[in-house]
C-alpha positions as CSV (number, residue, x, y, z in Angstrom):
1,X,-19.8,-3.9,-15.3
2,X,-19.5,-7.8,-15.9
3,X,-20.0,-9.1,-19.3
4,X,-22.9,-11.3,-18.3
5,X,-24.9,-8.6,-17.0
6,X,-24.0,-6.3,-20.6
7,X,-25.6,-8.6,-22.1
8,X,-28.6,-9.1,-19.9
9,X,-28.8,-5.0,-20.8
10,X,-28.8,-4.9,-24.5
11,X,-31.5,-7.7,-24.0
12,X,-33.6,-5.2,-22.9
13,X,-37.2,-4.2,-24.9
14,X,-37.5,-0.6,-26.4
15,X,-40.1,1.5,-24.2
16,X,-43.3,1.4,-26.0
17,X,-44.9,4.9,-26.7
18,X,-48.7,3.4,-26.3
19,X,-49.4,2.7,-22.9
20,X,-47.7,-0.3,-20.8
21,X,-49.1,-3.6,-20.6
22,X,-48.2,-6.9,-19.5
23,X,-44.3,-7.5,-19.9
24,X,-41.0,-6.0,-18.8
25,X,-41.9,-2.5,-18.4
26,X,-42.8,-0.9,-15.2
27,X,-43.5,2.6,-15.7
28,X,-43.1,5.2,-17.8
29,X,-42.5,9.1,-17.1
30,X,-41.1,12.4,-19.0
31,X,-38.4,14.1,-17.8
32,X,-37.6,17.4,-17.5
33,X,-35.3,17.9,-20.0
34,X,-37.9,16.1,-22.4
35,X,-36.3,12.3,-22.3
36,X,-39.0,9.4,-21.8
37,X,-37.6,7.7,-18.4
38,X,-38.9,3.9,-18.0
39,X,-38.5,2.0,-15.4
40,X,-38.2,-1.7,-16.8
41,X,-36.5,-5.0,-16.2
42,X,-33.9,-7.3,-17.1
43,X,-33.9,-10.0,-18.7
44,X,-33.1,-11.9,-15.2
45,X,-35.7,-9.5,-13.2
46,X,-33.0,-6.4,-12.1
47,X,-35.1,-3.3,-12.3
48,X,-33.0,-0.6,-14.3
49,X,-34.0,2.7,-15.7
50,X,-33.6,3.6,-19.3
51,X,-33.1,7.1,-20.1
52,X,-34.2,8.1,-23.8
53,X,-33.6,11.4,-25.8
54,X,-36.3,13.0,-27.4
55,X,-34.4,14.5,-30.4
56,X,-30.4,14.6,-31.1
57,X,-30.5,17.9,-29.6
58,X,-30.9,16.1,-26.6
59,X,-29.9,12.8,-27.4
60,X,-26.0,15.2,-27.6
61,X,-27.0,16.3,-24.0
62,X,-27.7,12.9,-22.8
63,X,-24.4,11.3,-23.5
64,X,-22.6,14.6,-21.7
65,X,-24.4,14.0,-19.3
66,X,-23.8,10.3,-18.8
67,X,-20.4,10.9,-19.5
68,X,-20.2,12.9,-16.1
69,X,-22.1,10.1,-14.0
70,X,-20.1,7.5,-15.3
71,X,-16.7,9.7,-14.0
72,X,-18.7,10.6,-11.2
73,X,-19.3,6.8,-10.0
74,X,-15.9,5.6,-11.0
75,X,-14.5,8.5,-8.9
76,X,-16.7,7.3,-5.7
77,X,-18.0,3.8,-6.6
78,X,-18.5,3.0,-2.8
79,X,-18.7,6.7,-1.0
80,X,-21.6,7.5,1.3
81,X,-22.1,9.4,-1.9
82,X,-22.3,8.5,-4.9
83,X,-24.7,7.9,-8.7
84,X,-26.3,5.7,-10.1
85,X,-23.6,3.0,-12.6
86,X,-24.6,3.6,-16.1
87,X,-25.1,0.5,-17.2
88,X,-25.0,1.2,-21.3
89,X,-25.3,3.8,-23.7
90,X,-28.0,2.0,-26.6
91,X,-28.7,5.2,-28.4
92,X,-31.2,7.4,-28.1
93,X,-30.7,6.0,-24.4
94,X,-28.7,5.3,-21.2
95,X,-29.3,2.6,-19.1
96,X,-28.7,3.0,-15.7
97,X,-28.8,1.4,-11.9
98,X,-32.4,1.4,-10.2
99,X,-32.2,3.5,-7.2
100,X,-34.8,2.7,-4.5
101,X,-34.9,6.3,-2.5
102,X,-36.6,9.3,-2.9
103,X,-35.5,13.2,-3.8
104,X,-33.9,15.4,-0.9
105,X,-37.2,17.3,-0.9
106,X,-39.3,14.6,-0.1
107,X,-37.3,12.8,2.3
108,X,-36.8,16.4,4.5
109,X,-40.4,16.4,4.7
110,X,-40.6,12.4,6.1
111,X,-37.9,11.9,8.2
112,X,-37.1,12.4,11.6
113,X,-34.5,15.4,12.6
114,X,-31.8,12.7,13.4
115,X,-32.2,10.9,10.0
116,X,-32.7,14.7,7.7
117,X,-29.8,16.3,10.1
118,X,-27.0,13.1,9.3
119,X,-28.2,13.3,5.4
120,X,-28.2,17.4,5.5
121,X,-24.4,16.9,7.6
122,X,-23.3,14.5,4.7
123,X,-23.8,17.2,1.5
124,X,-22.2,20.0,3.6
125,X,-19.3,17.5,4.2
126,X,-18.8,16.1,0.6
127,X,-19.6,20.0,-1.0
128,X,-16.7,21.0,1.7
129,X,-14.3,18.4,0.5
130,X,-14.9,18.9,-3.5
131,X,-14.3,23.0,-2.5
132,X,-11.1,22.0,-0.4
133,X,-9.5,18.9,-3.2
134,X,-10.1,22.1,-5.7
135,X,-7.5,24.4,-7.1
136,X,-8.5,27.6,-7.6
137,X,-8.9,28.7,-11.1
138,X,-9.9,31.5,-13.5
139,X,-13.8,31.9,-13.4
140,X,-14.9,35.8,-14.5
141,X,-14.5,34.6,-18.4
142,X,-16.8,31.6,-18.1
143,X,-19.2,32.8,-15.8
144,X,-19.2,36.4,-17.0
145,X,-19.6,34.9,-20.8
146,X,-22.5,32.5,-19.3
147,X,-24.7,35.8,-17.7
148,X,-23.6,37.4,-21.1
149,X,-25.3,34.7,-23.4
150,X,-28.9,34.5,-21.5
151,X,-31.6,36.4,-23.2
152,X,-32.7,38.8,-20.4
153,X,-35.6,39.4,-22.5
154,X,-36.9,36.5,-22.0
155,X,-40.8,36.4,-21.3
156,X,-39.8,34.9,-17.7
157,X,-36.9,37.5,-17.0
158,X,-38.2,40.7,-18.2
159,X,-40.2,41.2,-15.6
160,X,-38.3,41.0,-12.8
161,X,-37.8,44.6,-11.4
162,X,-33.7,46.3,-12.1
163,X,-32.5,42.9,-13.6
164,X,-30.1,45.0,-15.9
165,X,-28.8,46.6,-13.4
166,X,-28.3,43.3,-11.4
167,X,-26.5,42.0,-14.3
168,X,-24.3,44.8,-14.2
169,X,-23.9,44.5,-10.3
170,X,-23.2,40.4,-10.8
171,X,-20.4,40.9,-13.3
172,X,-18.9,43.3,-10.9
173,X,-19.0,40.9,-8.4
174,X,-16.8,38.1,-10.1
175,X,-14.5,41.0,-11.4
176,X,-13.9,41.5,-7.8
177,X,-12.7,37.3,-6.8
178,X,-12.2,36.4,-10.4
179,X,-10.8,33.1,-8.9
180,X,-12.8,30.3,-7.4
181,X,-11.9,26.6,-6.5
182,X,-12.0,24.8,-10.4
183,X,-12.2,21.1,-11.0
184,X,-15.4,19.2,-11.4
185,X,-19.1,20.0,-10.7
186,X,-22.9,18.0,-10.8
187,X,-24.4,20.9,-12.7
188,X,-28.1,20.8,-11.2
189,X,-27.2,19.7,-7.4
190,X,-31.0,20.2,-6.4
191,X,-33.5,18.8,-4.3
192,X,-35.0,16.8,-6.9
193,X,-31.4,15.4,-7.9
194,X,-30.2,13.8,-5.0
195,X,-31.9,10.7,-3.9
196,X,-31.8,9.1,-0.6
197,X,-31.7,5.3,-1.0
198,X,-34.5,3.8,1.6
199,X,-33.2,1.7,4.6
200,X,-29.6,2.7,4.2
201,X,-29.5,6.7,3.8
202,X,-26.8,6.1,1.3
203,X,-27.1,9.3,-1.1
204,X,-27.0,9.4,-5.0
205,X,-26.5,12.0,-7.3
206,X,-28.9,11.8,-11.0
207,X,-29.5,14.0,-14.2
208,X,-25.8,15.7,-13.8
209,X,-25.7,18.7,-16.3
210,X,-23.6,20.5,-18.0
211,X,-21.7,23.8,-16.3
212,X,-20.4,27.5,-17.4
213,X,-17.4,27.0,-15.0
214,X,-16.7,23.1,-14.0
215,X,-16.6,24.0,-10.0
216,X,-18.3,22.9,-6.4
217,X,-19.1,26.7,-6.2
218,X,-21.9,26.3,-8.4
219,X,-23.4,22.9,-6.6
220,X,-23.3,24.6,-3.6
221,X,-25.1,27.1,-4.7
222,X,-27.6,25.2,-6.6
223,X,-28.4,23.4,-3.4
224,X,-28.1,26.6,-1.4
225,X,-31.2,27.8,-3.2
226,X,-33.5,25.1,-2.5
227,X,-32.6,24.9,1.1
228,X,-32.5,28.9,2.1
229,X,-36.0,29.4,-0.1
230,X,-38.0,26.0,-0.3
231,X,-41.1,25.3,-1.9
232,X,-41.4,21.7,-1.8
233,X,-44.0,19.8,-0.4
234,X,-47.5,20.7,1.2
235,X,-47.9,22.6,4.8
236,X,-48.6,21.5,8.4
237,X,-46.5,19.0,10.0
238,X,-43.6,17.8,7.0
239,X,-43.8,21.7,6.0
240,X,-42.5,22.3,9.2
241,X,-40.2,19.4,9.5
242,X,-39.1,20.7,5.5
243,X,-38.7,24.3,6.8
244,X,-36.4,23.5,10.0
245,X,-34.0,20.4,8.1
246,X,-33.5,23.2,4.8
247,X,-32.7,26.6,7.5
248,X,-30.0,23.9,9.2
249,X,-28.8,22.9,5.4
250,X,-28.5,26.3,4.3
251,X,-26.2,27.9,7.8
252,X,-24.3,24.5,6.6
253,X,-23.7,26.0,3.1
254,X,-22.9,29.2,4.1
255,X,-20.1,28.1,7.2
256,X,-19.0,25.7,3.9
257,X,-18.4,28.7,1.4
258,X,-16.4,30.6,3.7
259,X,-14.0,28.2,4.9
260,X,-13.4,27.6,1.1
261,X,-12.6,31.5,0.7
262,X,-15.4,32.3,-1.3
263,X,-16.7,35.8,-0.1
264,X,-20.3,36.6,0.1
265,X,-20.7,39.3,-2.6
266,X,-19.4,36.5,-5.0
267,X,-21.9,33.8,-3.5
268,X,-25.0,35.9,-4.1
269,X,-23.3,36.9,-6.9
270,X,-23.3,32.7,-8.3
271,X,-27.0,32.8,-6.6
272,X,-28.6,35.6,-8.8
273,X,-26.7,33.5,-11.9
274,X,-28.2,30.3,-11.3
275,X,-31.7,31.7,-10.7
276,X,-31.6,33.9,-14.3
277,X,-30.4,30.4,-15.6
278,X,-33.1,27.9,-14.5
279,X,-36.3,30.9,-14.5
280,X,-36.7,30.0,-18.0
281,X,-37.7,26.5,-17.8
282,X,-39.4,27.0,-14.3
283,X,-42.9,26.1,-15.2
284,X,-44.3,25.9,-11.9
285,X,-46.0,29.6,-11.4
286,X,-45.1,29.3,-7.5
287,X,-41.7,27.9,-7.9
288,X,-41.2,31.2,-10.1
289,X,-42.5,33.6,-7.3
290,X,-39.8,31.7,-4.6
291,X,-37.2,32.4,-7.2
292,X,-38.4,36.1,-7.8
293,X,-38.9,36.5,-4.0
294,X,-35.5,35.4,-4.0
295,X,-33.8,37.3,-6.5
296,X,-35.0,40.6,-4.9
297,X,-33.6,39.7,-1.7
298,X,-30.6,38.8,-3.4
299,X,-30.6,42.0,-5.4
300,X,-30.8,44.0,-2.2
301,X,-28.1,42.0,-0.8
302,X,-25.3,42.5,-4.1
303,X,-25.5,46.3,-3.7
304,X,-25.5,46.7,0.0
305,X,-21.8,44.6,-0.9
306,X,-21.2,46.7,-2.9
307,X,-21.9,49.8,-0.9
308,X,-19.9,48.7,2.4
309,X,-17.1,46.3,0.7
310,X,-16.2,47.9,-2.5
311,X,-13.7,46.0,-5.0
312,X,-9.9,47.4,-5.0
């Protein structure tokens, strides 16, 4: 970033807590993870968004996390796809590039099958080249040792039917490849953290997390998940329009996977994974039934593998 425009950052106003009025900031929200996300101006009138921890437990997450966006940007600066330039870390915050766009999920449900059919073609492609640029590594220790440190007695696990069984059935599974492609990963590569910049369909990655194994495999099937069981949006016309662009983006994830070697009782296995991971902070009582609905079918799936394709 220039000088000038460092400065023209550090220039700008803490959020307020009370509600906005008159002056440089535009709008306010909460994030997921608990940060306060404003949406305020420059000093010269540039829109940027400001980030803010909520405590230094997740002030320690925030500056991971921009570590990864800033490596992510630097890496594709002028790709199709990229993120958002962090502007400045100004602890508790990060201040990054204003994106006009809007999620995957919404723009499924507004656009027409060319525009939602290019985009969908786009993530397969970039997902397909991370898989292929790759080398495979050791994954069983990390992603065993993740599955090992979640509480499956938690209020939101418990009570899905046979999960210590599945858990059982999963680390089987990555016994069975305990090699995947290894390199570098988003973390959360969901619906609600890509965004689709308005008149260009240029695509942007946000809110990059954290991963038990640093690997595509995991992205893939992050996204995977939201396109093979959706439950954005309302129903009727863009449900429809949702339903056909997110059956299109999941054949597209599958045909990706196994050109990259990754066999399918490994793939649900990753599946079941990231579902036990994000139930826990899944507040939405429907999203939790698509993901229960989900890990059944999944469940099913890991021990008919098992059953026709057992491990040497």
């Amino acid at each position: 970033m220039q000088p000038d425009r460092v400065a023209l950052v550090r220039a700008i106003p803490r959020p307020r807590r009370e509600p906005a009025g008159p002056g440089p900031e535009l709008a306010v929200g909460l994030g997921q993870s608990g940060c306060t996300i404003s949406l305020v101006r420059l000093p010269d009138g540039t829109p940027v968004v400001r980030k803010q921890a909520g405590d230094q437990r997740s002030w320690e997450r925030l500056q991971r996390q921009a570590a990864k966006q800033r490596a992510f940007h630097a890496d594709h600066p002028d790709a199709l796809i990229t993120a958002p330039e962090v502007l400045a870390v100004d602890p508790p915050a990060i201040v990054m590039d204003f994106v006009r766009g809007t999620s995957l999920g919404e723009f499924l449900q507004q656009a027409s099958v060319r525009q939602s059919s290019a985009v969908c073609t786009d993530l397969s492609a970039f997902l397909s080249g991370q898989l292929q640029c790759c080398p495979s590594g050791p994954a069983v220790e990390a992603l065993v040792g993740k599955l090992d440190s979640l509480d499956l007695d938690h209020p939101r696990i418990r009570g899905v039917p046979g999960v210590g069984a599945l858990a059982e059935a999963i680390r089987r599974a990555f016994r069975a490849q305990p090699r995947l492609p290894v390199g570098s990963g988003h973390g959360d590569f969901s619906f609600d953290n890509i965004l689709v910049e308005q008149h260009t369909g240029r695509i942007y990655l946000i809110d990059f997390l954290d991963m038990p194994l640093e690997s595509p495999v995991l992205d893939v099937a992050r996204l995977y998940l939201d396109a093979a069981y959706p439950w954005w949006g309302s129903y009727g016309r863009t449900r429809h329009r949702l339903l056909g662009a997110s059956r299109d983006l999941a054949h597209g994830l599958r045909t990706v996977l196994a050109a990259g070697g990754v066999t399918e009782r490994t793939f649900r296995a990753v599946l079941a994974l990231t579902i036990l991971r994000i139930l826990p902070y899944t507040g939405s009582p429907i999203r939790r039934g698509v993901l229960c609905s989900a890990l059944h079918d999944i469940t099913a799936e890991l021990s008919t593998s098992e059953t026709s394709c057992p491990a040497p």
